[in-house]
C-alpha positions in Angstrom: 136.8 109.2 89.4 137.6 105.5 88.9 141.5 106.0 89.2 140.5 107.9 93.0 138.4 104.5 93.4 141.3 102.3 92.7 144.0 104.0 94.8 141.7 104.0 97.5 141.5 100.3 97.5 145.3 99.5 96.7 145.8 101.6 99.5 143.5 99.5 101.6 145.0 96.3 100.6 148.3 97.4 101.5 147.3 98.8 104.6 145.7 95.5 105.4 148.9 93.7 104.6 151.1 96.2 106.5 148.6 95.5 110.0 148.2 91.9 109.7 150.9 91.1 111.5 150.3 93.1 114.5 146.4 92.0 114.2 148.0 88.5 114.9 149.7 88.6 117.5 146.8 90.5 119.5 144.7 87.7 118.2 147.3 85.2 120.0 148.2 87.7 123.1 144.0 87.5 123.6 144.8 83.6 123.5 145.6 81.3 126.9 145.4 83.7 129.9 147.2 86.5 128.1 150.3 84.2 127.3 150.6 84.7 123.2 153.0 81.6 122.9 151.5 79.4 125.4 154.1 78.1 128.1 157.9 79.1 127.8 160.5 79.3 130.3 161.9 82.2 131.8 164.9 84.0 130.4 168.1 82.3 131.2 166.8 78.7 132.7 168.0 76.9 130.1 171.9 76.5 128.7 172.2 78.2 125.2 175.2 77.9 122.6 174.5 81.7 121.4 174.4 82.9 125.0 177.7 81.2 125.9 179.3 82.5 122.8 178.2 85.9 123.3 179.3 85.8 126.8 182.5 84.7 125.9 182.8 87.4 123.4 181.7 90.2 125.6 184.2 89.0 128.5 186.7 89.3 125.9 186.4 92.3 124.2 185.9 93.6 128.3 189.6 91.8 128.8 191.2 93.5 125.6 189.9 96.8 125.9 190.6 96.9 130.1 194.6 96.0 129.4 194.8 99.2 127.4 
């Protein structure tokens, strides 16, 4: 009956590791008026290196594939 004992609490261990993440970030969604990460700006507002080389890529994979 001990080795029933001991899974039991592995088991809850790892289920307490596997949920802790998602218990944090209700923790910190509950925080500041619902806002989880306090104040960021909107999507888009603000000039980005990966968004300008992803655009560029997308236009240009659009421009290969269109010539076809």
């Amino acid at each position: 009956m001990g080795g029933v004992t001991e899974l039991f609490v592995i088991m809850l261990i790892i289920a307490a590791a596997a949920f802790a993440p998602l218990g944090y970030f209700i923790y910190k969604y509950t925080q500041k008026n619902a806002q989880p990460f306090g104040e960021t700006e909107p999507h888009g507002d603000s000039p980005s290196l990966v968004n300008d080389l992803a655009e560029t890529a997308i236009h240009f994979i659009k421009s290969k594939l269109g010539k076809k």
